[in-house]
C-alpha positions in Angstrom: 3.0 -49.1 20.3 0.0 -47.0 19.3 0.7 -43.9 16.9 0.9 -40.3 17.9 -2.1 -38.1 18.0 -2.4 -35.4 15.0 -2.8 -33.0 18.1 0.5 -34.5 19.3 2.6 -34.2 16.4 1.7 -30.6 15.9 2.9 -29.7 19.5 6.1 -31.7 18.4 6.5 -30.1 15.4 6.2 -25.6 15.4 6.1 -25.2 11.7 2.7 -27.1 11.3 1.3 -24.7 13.5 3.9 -21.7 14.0 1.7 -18.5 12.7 5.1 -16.8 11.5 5.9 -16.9 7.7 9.3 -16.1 6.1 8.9 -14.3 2.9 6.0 -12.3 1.5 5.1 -14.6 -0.7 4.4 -17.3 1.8 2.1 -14.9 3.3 0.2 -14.3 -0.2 0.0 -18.2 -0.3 -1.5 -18.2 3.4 -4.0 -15.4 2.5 -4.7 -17.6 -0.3 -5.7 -20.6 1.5 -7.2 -18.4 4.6 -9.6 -16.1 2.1 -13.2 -16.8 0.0 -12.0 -16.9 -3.5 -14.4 -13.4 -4.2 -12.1 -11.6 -1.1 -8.8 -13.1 -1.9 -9.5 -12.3 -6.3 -9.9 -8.3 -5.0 -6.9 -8.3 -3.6 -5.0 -9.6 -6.5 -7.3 -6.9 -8.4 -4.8 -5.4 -11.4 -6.2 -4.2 -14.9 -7.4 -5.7 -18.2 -4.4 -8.3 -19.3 -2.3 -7.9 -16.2 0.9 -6.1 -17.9 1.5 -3.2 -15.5 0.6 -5.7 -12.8 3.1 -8.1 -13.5 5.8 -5.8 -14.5 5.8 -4.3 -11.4 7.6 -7.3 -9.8 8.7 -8.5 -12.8 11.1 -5.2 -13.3 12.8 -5.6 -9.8 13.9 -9.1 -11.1 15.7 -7.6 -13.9 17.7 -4.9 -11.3 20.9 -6.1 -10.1 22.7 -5.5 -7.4 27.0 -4.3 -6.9 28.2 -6.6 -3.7 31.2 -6.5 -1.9 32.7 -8.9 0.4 34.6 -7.8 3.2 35.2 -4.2 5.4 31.4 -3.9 5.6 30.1 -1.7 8.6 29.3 -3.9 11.9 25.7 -1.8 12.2 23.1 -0.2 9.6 20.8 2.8 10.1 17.9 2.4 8.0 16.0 5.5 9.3 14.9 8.1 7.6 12.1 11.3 7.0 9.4 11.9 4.7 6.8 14.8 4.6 8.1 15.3 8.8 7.4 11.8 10.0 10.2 9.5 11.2 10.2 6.4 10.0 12.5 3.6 11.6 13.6 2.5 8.1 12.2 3.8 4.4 8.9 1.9 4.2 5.0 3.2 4.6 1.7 2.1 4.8 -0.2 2.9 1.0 -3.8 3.5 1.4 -6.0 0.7 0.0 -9.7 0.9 0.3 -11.8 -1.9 2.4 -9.6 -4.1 4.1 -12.0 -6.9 4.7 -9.8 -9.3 5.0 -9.5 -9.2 8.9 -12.3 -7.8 11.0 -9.7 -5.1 12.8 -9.1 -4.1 8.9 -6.9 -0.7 8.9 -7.0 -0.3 12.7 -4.2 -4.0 12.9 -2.4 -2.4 10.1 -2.1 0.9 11.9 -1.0 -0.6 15.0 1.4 -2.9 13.4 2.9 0.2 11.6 3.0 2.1 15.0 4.6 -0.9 16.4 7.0 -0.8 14.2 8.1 2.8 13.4 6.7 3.6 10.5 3.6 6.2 8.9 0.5 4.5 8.2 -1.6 5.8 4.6 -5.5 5.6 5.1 -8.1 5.9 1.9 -10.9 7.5 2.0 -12.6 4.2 0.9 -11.4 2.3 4.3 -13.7 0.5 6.6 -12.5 1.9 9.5 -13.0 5.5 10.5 -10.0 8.0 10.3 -10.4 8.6 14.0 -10.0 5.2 15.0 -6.8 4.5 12.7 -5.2 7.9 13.8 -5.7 6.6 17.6 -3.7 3.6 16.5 -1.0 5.2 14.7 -0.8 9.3 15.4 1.6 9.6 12.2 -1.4 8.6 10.1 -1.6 10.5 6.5 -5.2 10.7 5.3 -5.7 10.1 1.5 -8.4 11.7 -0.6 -9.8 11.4 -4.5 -11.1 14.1 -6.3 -14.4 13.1 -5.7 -17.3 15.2 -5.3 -17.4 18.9 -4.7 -15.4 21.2 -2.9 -17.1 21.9 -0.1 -17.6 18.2 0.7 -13.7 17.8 -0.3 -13.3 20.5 2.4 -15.2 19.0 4.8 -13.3 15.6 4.4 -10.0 17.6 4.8 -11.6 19.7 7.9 -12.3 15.9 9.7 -9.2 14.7 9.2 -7.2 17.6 10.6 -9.2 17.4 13.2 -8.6 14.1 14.3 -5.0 15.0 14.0 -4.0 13.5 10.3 0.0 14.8 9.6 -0.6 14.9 6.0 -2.9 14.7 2.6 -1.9 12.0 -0.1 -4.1 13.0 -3.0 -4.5 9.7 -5.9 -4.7 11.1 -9.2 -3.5 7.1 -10.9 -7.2 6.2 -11.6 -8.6 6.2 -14.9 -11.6 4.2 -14.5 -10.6 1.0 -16.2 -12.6 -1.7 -15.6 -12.3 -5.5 -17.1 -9.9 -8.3 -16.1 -8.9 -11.1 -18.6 -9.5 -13.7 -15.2 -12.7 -12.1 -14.3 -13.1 -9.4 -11.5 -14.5 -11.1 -8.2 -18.4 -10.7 -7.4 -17.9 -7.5 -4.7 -21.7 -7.2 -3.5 -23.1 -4.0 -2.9 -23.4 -4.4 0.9 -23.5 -7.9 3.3 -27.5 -8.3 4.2 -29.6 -11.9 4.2 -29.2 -12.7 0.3 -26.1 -11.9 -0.2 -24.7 -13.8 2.7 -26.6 -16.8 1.4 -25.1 -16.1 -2.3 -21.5 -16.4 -0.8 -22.6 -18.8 1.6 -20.9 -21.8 -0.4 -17.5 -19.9 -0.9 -17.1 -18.8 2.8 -18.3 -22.4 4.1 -14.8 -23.8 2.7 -12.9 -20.7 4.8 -14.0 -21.8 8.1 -10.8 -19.8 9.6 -12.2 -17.2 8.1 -15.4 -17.1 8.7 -14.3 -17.5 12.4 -12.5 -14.7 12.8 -15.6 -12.5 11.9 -17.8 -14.7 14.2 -15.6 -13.7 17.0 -15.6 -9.9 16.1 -19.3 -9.9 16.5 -19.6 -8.7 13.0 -20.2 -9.0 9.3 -17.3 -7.3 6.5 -18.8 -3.6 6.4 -18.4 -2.4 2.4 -19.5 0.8 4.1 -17.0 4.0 3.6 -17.1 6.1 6.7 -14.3 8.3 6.3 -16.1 9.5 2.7 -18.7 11.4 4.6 -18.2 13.9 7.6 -19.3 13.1 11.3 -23.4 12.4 11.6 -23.9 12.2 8.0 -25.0 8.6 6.9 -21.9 6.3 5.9 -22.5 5.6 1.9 -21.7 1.8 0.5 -18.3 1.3 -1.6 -20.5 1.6 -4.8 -22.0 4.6 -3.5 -19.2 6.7 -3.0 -17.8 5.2 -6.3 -20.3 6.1 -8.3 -19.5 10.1 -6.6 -16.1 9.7 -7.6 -16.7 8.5 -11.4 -19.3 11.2 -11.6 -16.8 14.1 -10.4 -15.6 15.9 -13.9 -11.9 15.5 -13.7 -9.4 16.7 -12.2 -7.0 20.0 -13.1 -3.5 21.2 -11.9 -5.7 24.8 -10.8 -7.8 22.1 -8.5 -5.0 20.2 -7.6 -3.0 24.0 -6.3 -7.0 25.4 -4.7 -6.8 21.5 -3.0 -2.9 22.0 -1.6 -3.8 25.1 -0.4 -6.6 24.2 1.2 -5.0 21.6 3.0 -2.6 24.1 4.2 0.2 21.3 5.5 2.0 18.2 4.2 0.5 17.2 0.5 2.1 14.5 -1.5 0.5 13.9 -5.0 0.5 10.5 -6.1 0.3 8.6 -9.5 2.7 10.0 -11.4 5.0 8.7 -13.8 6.6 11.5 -16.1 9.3 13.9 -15.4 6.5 17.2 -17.1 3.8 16.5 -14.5 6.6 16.0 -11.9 7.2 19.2 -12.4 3.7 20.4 -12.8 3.1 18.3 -9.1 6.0 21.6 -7.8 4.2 24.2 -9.5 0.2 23.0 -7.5 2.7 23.4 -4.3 3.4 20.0 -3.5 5.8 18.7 -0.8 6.0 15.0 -2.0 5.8 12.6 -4.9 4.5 9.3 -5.2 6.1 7.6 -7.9 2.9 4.7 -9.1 0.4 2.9 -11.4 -2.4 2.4 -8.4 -0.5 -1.3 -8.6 -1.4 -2.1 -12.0 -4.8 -1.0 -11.6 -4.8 1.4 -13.6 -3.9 1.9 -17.3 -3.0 -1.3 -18.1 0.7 -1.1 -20.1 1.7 1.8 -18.1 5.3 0.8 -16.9 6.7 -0.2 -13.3 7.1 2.8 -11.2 10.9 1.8 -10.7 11.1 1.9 -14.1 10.7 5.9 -14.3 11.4 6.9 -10.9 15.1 7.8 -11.6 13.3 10.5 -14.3 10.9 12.0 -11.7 14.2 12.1 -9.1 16.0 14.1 -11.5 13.5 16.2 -12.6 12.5 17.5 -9.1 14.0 15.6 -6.2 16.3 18.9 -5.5 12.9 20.4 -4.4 10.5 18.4 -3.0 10.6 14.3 -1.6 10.2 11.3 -4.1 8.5 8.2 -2.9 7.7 5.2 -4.8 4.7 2.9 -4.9 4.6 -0.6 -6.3 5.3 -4.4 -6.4 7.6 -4.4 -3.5 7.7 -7.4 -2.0 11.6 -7.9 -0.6 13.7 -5.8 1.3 16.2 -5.8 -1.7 13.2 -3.7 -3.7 13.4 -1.7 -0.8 17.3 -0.8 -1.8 16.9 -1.0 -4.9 14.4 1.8 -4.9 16.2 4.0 -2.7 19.1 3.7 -4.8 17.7 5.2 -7.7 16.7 8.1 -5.7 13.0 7.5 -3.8 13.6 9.0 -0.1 11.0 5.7 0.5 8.5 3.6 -0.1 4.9 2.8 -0.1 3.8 -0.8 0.1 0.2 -2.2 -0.4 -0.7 -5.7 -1.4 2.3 -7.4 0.7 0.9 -5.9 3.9 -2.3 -7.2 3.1 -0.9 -10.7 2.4 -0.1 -9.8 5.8 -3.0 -9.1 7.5 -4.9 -12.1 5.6 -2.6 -14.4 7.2 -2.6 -13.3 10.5 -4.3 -10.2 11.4 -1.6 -7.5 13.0 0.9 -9.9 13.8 0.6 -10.5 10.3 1.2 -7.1 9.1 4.2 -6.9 11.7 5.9 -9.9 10.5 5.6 -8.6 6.4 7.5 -5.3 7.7 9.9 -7.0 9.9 10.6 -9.4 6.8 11.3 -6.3 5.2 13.5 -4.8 7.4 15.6 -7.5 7.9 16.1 -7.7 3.8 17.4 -4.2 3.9 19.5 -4.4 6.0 21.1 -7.8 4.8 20.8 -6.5 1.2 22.9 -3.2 2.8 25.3 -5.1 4.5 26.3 -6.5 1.1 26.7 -3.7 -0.4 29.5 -2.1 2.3 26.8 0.9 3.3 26.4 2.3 6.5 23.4 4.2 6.2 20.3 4.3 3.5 21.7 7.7 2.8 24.5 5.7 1.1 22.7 4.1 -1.8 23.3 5.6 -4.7 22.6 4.1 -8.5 26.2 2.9 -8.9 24.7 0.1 -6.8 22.4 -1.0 -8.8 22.7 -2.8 -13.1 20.2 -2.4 -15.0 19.6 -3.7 -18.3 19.9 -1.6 -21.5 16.4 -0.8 -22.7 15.4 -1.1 -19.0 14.6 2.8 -18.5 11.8 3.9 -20.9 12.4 7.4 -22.8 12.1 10.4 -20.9 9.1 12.7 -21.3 9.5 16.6 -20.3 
């Protein structure tokens, strides 16, 4: 009797084929295998020795949870508000820059948040253009660096209202730092003959990969076209970099003229202390993001879970507290919202995501997420997201740093 074709057995068997993966971290591992080493080492980015990096998942591991076991409600409600945008439960799109990873880049991700219910975040360092991502998702907010002057600040602001952004995330968790103990990943300055030949080795063995953008019609654009506004010439990542390291930094006064400018929905986000909480009130803020740029940033900083219940208490009476950083289960989710973040921001799991399987991808990281809130809440005996309080949560003694302001 002869044996079974390969082709055969994989029609026999759906998990050596099936596209759907079950946690996050299977999707990291797919992105893994699916990515050039140079794309897939960006997206694991972090700074210097890795500490902030690692403790942000790292500190979630150290949270426990309060279950009970019986009289638990038959149905959760995980919705929820922030800055005026619904979201079906309390999870957003971060802005990352240059989502290369998949030739639809932000424009899947938009989608798969749309699809989905929830706000999608778009840097000013995408490869896609604001318009196109707001088309996709119409509660898109726009995020901006204090880069440049302020008439071309203005003018950034100016296109993005105009193609109908709900909101201004401004990143102020950037110092700069540069240096990895693994070695940072060779990020060319822009995809022409050369280069392509130079990378030529690494993509061969990512033929999936490769395929992908052979079907798009296209190369990976390191181009930033949502840095410039409409006609002017789209500068190269490095390019608008260098603008942004160049740019003398930023004060609270710019930080109030930028709000104010802006005129609608402005969440600030990087910080970590309960004084420039309060300073983020003062410069007219309507939202907080609780985060370390994902350990890219100063490296030892601590996990943004770790010092979100002093930003809540410090100001959550008067404007919204989100939190950004090493979520990767829907039990961080809870966990987060228990210590008082109205929701939160997640970046490197969606583009797991999107690595592995373009914008079903994305929709299968936030429907992984959503089911592990709502298991995690049926545990605890709550109702509604509203519930959560920190009685839900152990923590370990030391676990909380020292308060500062």
């Amino acid at each position: 009797m002869p044996l079974p074709s390969l082709s055969k057995l994989a029609e026999q068997n759906p998990w050596a084929t099936n596209p759907w993966f079950e946690t996050v971290a299977v999707a990291q591992q797919r992105a893994k295998k699916r990515l050039p080493s140079s794309v897939y080492g960006a997206l694991i980015a972090g700074a210097e020795a890795g500490v902030s990096m690692n403790d942000n998942l790292t500190a979630f591991d150290e949270l426990g949870i309060r279950p009970i076991t019986a009289g638990q409600s038959a149905k959760r409600e995980l919705a929820t508000t922030v800055m005026g945008q619904s979201l079906s439960m309390p999870v957003m799109i971060s802005p990352t820059g240059v989502q290369a990873v998949h030739p639809d880049g932000e424009v899947a991700v938009a989608r798969a948040a749309a699809a989905r219910g929830i706000p999608m975040g778009l840097s000013s360092f995408a490869s896609k253009p604001l318009e196109d991502v707001i088309d996709a998702n119409p509660s898109t907010f726009f995020q901006i660096y204090w880069a440049g002057d302020r008439d071309s600040m203005v003018a950034r602001m100016e296109r993005a209202k105009a193609a109908g952004a709900v909101g201004l995330i401004l990143t102020l968790d950037w110092s700069f730092s540069h240096g990895r103990d693994w070695g940072s990943p060779a990020i060319p300055q822009s995809i022409d003959l050369q280069t392509a030949l130079a990378h030529a080795p690494d993509v061969a063995r990512k033929p999936a990969w490769l395929l992908d953008w052979v079907r798009s019609g296209a190369l990976p654009d390191l181009g930033v076209p949502n840095f410039v506004t409409p006609g002017d010439r789209v500068p190269g990542f490095f390019e608008a970099y260098g603008v942004w390291m160049g740019t003398p930094p930023v004060t609270w006064d710019d930080v109030a003229w930028l709000r104010e400018e802006w005129g609608g929905p402005f969440m600030v986000k990087g910080i970590s202390r309960a004084d420039e909480a309060r300073r983020a009130v003062d410069a007219g803020a309507t939202a907080i993001s609780v985060s370390n740029h994902g350990g890219n940033n100063l490296d030892g900083a601590p996990a943004p879970i770790r010092v979100l219940p002093e930003v809540v208490d410090a100001v959550a009476d008067q404007i919204e507290v989100v939190m950004d950083g090493g979520i990767r289960r829907g039990s961080d989710v809870v966990k987060a919202v228990a210590l008082g973040a109205k929701a939160v921001l997640i970046g490197r799991a969606y583009l797991w995501g999107l690595a592995a399987n373009g914008q079903a991808g994305v929709e299968n990281v936030l429907d992984i997420l959503r089911g592990g809130i709502d298991a995690t809440m049926f545990g605890l005996g709550k109702e509604s997201i509203e519930d959560l309080s920190p009685d839900d949560i152990v923590a370990p003694e030391g676990f909380f740093p020292p308060r500062i302001g």
